[in-house]
N, C-alpha and C positions, 0 to 999 in steps of 0.2 A: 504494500500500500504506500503510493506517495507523500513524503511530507506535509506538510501543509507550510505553503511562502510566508516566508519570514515579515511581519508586518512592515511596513515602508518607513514609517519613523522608528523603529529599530535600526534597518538597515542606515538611517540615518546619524542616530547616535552611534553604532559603532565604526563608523566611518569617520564623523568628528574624535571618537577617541583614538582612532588611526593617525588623524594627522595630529594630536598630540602627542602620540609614541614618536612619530619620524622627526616631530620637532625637539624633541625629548635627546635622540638620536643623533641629531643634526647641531642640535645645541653650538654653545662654545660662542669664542669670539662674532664668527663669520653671520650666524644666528641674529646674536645683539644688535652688531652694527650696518646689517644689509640686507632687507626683506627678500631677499633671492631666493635662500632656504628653505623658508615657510612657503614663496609663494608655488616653488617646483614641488613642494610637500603636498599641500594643497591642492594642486594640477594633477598630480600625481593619483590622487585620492579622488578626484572627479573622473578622471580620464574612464568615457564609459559609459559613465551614468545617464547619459541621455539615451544612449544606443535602443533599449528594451522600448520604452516609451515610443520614439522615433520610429522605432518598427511598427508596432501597430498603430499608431499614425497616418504612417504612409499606405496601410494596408484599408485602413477606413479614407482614405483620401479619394474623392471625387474624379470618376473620370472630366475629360473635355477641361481641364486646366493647362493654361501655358505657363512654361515656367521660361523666363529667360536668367540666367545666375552670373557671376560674377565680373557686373555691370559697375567700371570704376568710376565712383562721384566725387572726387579730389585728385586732379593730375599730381602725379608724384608721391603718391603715396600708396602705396601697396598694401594697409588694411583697411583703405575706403575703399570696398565693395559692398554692393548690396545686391541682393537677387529680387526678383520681381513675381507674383504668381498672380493672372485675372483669369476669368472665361475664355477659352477660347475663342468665341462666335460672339464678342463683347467688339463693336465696330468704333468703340466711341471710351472717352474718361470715365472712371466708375469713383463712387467715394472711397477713397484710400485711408489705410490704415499702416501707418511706417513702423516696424516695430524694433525695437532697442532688445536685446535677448541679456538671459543674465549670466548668472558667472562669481557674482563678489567680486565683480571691477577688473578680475584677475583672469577669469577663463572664460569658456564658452564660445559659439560661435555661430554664425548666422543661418547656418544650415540646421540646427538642433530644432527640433519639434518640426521641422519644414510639411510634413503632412497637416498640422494644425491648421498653418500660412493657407494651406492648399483647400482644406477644409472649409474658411471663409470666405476664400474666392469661390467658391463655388457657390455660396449663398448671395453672390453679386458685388462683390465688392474687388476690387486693387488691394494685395496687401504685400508692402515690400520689406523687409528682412536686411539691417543692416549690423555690417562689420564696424569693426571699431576698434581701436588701439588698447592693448591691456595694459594695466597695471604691471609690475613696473617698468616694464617698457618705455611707457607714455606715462604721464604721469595728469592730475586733475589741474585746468580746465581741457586737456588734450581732447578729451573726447567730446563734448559740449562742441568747438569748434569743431569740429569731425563732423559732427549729428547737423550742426549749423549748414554747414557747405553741403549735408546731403539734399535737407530740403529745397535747397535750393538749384540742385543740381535736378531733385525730382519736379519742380515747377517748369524751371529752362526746360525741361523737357516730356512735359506732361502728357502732348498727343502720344509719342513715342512710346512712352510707358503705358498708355492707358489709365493715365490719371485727370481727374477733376480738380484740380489746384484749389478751386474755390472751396473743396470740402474735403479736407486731410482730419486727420484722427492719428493721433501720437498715443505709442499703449508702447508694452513692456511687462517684463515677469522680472519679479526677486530684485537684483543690482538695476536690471532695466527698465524695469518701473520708478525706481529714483532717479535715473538719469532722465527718463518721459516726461516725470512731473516736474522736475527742477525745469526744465527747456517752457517746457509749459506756463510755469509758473513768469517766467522769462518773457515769455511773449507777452504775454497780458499785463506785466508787470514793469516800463518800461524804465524804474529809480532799481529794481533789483536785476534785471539783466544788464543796466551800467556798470552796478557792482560787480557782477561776475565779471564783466570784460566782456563780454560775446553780446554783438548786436544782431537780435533774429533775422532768418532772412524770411521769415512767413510771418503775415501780420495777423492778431486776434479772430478778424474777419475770416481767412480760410482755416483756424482751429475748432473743428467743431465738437471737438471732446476728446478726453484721452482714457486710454483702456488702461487700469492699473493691477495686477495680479502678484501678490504676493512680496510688496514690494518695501523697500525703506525708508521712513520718511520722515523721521526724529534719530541724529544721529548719536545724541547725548545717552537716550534710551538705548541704544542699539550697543555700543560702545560698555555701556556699563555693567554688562551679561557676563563679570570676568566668569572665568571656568576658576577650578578648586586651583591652580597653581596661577591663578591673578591673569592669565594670559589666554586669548581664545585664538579660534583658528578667524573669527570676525575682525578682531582688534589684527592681524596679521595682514588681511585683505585691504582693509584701510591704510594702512601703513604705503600699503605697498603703491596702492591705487592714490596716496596723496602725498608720498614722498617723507614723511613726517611721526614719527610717537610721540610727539607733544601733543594731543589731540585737544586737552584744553586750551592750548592758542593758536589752534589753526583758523586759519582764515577759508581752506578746503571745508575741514569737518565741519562749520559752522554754513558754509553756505549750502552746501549738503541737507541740511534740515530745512525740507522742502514745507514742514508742517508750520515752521515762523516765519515763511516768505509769502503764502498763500494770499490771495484776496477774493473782495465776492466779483471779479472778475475772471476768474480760474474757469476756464472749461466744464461743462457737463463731463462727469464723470461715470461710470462706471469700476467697479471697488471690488476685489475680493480678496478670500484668504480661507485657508481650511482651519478647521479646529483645534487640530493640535499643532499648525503648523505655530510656533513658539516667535515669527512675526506675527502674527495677526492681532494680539492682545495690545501689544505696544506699537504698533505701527502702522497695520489697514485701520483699527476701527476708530484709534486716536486720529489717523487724517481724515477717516470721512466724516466724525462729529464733527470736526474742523471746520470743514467745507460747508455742511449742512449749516452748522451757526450763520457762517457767513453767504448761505442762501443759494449757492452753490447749486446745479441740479445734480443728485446724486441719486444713482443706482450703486446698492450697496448688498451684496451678497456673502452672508455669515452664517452661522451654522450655531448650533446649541454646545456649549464643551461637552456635554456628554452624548453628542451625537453619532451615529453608528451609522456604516463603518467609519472609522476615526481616517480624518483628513490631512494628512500631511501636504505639507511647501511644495508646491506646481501642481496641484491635484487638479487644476482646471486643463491639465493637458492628457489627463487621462480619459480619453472621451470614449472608452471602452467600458466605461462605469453612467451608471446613471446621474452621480453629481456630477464628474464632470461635463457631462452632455448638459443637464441644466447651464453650467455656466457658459459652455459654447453657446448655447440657445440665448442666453441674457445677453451674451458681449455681442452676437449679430440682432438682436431686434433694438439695441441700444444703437451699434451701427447705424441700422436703418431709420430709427427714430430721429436721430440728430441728423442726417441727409435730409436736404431739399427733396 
């Protein structure tokens, strides 16, 4: 008789206590003074992890999708690519959804869930998938300009894409949901995108809402989750994605906490997070109160904690489950509601 699979937030804690053994391992000077360590620890410890998911994904993916991939939106630069998925028999712009994928700043890439992508093109929409420079690589605001030059790299060329410039939708999962909202928050916000340094190249007008999934959005909250030895594989990701462990005087970790830059000019939202997923307590339902105070339209999708089966972080991308299928079903009528 076969086992019965290992719950998914298990597999998740013993994989965080994986990269605290390799950092355990790796320790010493090099450790201290260079996020290197942690962040190949870390890479190390994901490498994979989308793969299952990915597969049936692309196994429930829609026929009649075009895919064009590795479409470069910044000359000179070799991780601005983004791939593209609409209808095939689509003659004309569709409302687009640009999506930022996650990682902890540090991994990830644009091809990971790409059946999801394919999934909502098929319910009518443009959804393109972009690349981005990791951590430590590149370091913050690296990526924000990166995401900047895409939009606008996907407006310059909208018929070609099959996009409607007038009606874009910026969304995101986990890291790339922080990066969605910060931009967002940017657009509509035009004393807090001076601050960043990055002037949008899309104005208020063609945002017509951002898709945010499991994502972070209080970085003081996020930050202060030490593990039993003061030190996380979270606090490692930051580091590395801002260059810095001073994190009380950063000027990154601070512009980072998309939940004190917000205003009631923020985009129509759509919100979620699973129940155990250990963001959602401190980061989806603290931003959508947020939002919601400041009048915000929010679609907000949560779960009871003692809800069955228990929801772990990206569960809205398991669309071979009945939640996840609910949230595909919320993030496209949410799509189409905010569409002309």
């Amino acid at each position: 008789m076969p086992k019965p699979p290992v719950p998914r937030w298990r597999r998740r804690m013993l994989g965080l206590l994986g990269v605290v053994v390799v950092l355990a391992v790796l320790g010493g000077a090099s450790a201290y003074f260079s996020p290197w360590p942690g962040t190949l620890a870390i890479r190390w410890m994901a490498a994979g992890s989308a793969d299952s998911v990915s597969s049936t994904l692309d196994e429930l993916a829609p026929s009649g999708i075009t895919t064009v991939s590795d479409v470069q939106y910044r000359e000179g630069d070799p991780d601005a690519l983004l791939d593209v998925y609409y209808p095939a028999a689509t003659p004309m712009g569709l409302p687009t959804l640009i999506w930022a994928h996650g990682g902890s700043w540090i991994y990830g890439d644009k091809t990971d869930y790409s059946g999801y992508y394919e999934s909502l093109a098929g319910e009518g929409f443009t959804v393109i998938s972009l690349d981005y420079s990791l951590g430590p690589d590149a370091m913050y605001p690296t990526v924000l300009s990166q995401l900047n030059d895409a939009y606008r790299y996907i407006t310059d060329n909208a018929a070609t894409l099959h996009v409607d410039s007038g009606q874009l939708f910026l969304g995101g999962d986990s890291a790339g949901a922080q990066i969605s909202s910060q931009i967002s928050a940017m657009v509509t916000d035009p004393s807090y995108a001076a601050q960043v340094g990055v002037k949008p190249s899309i104005s208020p007008d063609q945002l017509r809402g951002v898709v945010l999934d499991c994502g972070v959005y209080d970085m003081n909250e996020f930050l202060a989750r030490e593990g039993k030895f003061g030190w996380t594989a979270d606090r490692e990701s930051v580091w590395a994605y801002t260059g810095t462990k001073d994190f009380e005087s950063s000027v990154a970790v601070q512009q980072m906490s998309t939940l004190n830059f917000v205003t009631a000019k923020f985009p129509p939202t759509f919100i979620t997070g699973g129940n155990v997923d250990v963001l959602t307590a401190g980061q989806s339902k603290p931003f959508a109160d947020k939002l919601t105070r400041l009048g915000v339209d929010v679609d907000a999708l949560f779960y009871p904690d003692d809800y069955q089966p228990e929801l772990d972080h990206e569960y809205q991308f398991d669309l071979d489950t009945p939640d996840g299928q609910v949230a595909f079903d919320r993030t496209a009528a949410f799509l189409d509601e905010h569409s002309q």
